[in-house]
C-alpha positions as CSV (number, residue, x, y, z in Angstrom):
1,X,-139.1,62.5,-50.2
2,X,-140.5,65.4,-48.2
3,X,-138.1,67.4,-46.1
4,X,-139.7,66.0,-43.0
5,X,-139.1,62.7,-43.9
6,X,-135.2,63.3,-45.1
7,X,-135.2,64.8,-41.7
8,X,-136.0,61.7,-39.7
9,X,-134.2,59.1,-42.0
10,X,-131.0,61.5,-41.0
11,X,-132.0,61.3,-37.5
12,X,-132.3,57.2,-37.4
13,X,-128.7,57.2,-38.6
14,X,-128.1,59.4,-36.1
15,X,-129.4,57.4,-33.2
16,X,-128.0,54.5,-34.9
17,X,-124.1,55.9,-34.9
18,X,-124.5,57.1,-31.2
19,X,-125.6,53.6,-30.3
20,X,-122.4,52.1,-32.1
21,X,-120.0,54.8,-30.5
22,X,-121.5,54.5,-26.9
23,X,-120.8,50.6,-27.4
24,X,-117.1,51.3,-28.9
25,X,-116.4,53.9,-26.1
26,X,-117.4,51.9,-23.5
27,X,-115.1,49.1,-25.2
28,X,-112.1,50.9,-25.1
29,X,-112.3,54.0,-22.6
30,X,-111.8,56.2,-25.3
31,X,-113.7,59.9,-24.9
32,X,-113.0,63.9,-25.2
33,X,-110.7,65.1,-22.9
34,X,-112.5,67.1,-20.2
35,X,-113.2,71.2,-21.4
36,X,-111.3,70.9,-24.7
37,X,-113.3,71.7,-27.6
38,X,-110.1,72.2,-29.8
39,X,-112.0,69.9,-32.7
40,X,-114.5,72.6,-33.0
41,X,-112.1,75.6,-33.0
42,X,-110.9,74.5,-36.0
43,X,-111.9,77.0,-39.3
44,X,-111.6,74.2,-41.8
45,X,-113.5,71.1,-41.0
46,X,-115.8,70.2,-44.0
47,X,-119.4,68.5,-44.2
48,X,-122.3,67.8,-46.6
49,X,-125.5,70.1,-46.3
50,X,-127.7,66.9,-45.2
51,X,-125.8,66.1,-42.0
52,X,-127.6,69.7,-40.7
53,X,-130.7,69.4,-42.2
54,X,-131.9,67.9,-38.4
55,X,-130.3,71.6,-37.4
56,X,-131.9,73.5,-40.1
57,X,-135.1,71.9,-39.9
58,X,-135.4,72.9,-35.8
59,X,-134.2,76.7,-36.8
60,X,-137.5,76.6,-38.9
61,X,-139.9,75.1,-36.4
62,X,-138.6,77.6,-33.4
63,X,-138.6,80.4,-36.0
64,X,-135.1,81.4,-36.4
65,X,-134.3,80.2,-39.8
66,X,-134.0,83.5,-41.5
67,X,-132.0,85.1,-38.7
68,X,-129.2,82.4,-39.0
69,X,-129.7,82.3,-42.7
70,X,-129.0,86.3,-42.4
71,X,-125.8,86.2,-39.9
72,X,-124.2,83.8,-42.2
73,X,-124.6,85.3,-45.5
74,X,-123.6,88.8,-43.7
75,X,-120.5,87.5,-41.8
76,X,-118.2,85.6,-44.0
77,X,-115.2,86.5,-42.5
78,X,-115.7,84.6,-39.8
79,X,-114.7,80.7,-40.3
80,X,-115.3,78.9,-37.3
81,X,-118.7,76.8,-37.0
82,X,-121.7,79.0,-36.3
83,X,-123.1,76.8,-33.4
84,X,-120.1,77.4,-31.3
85,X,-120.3,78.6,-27.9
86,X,-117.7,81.1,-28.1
87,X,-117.9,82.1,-24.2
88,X,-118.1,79.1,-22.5
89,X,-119.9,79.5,-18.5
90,X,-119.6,77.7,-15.5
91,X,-121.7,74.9,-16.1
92,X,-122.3,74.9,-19.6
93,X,-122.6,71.6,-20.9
94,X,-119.6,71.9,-23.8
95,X,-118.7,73.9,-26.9
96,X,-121.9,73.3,-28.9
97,X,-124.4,75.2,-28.5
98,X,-127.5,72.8,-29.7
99,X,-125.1,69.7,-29.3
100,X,-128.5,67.4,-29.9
101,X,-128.4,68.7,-33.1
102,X,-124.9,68.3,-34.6
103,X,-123.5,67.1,-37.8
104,X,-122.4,63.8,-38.6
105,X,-118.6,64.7,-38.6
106,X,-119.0,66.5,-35.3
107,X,-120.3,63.3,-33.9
108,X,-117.9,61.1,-35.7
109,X,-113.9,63.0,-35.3
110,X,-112.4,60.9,-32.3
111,X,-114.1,58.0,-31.8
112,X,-114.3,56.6,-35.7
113,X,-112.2,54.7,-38.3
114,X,-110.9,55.7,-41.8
115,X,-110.5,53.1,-44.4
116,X,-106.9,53.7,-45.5
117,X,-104.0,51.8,-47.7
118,X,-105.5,47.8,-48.8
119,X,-108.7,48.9,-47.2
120,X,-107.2,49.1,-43.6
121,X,-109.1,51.0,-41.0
122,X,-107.4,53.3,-38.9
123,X,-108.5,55.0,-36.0
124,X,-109.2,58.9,-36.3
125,X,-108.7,60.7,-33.4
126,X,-107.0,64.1,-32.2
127,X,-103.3,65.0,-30.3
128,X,-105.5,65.8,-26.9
129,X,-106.9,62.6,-27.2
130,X,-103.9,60.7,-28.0
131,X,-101.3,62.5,-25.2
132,X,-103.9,62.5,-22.4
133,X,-105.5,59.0,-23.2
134,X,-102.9,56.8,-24.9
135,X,-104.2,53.8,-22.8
136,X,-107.7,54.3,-24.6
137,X,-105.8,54.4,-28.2
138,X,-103.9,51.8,-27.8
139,X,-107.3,49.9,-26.8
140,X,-109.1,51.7,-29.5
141,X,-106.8,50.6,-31.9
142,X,-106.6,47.0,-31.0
143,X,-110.1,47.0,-30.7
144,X,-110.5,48.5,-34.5
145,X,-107.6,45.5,-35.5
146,X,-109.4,42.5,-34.6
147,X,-112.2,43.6,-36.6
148,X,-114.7,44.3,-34.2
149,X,-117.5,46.2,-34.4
150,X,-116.7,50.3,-34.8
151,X,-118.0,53.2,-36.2
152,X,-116.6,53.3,-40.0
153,X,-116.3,57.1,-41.6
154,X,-117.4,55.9,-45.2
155,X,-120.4,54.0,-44.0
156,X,-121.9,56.9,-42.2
157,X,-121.4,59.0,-45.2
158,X,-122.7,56.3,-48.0
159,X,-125.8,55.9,-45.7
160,X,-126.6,59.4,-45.4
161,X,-126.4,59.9,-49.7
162,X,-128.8,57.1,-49.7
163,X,-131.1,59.6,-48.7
164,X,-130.8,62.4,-50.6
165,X,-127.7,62.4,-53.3
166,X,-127.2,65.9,-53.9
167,X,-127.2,67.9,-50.4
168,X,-125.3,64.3,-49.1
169,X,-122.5,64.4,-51.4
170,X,-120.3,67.1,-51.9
171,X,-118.5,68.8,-48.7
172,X,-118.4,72.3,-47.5
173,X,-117.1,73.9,-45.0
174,X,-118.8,74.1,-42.1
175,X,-120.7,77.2,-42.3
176,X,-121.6,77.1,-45.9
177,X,-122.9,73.6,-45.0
178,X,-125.4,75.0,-42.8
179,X,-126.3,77.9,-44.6
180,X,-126.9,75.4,-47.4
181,X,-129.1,73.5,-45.2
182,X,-131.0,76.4,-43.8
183,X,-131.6,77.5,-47.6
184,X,-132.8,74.4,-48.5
185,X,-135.2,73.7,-45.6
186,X,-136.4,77.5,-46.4
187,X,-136.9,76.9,-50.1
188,X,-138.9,74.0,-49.3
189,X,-141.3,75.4,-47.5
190,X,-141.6,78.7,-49.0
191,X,-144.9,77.3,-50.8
192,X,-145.7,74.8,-48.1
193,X,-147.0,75.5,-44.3
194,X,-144.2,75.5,-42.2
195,X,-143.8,73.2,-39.3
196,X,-143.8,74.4,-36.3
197,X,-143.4,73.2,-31.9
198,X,-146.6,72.1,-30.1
199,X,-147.0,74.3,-27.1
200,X,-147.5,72.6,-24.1
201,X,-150.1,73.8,-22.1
């Protein structure tokens, strides 16, 4: 399967999950508390190299590829996720910086459940969400209990190593799952015509 097709089956899942949280979120009330952004100051969340192949693949096509392939093999001292906005202005949108093109995890942490003991799902969410919205956890969690319909961790993750095994499988963290994204989308087409944006005249 081409790269631009692993691209777009990503993307379907995607669209698919978004649809399933905007229906559980409108269910129970449950959402970020307003300018936190704690979840993505943390240096050790983990994901696969295919959940930013969407990311990797749009670096390519506006040119950029090598620059961020560059800043993240020369700054490794620096643990926090690369598409970060550190500085965030009056305005600005939220923490991420190309939020259209986010990971899997960075879609799923707060409004998603994790199979735990005898197979029983349990809401995963964060302490801002919890001591600012206990009213939405509570519903969240009674909505998760009676078995309706919610977004499940391992199902997102066993769908997305349908598509490709390898880069789906094992996690890094966050940065070294981009970088291994970016590599991959560059080795790809290092023998092959890049893609790249229709200008619009």
């Amino acid at each position: 399967m081409s790269i631009y097709l692993k691209v777009q089956a990503v993307d379907r899942i995607f669209n698919q999950l978004d649809k399933e949280l905007g229906s559980f979120q409108k269910s129970t009330g449950l959402g970020c508390v307003a300018n936190c952004g704690n979840c993505c100051l943390k240096p050790d969340i983990n994901a696969t190299a295919l959940e930013f192949l969407p990311l990797a693949y749009h670096l390519l096509k506006n040119g950029e590829a090598e620059e961020w392939l560059e800043l993240l093999q020369n700054n490794t001292s620096d643990k926090l996720c690369p598409v970060l906005n550190k500085v965030i202005a009056p305005g600005s949108i939220g923490f991420c910086s190309d939020y259209a093109h986010r990971g899997l995890i960075c879609r799923l942490f707060g409004f998603s459940a994790m199979l735990h003991k005898n197979n029983k799902p349990k809401l995963v969410t964060c302490k801002p969400i919890k001591e600012n919205k206990p009213e939405a956890v509570a519903n969240a969690e009674a909505h998760i209990a009676s078995k309706s319909n919610y977004p499940l961790i391992s199902n997102y993750y066993m769908q997305l190593r349908s598509i490709d095994e390898n880069l789906g499988e094992e996690l890094f963290p966050i940065r070294v799952a981009i970088e291994k994204a970016i590599q991959t989308v560059l080795g790809y087409y290092a023998y092959r015509k890049p893609p790249t944006y229709k200008k619009v005249l």
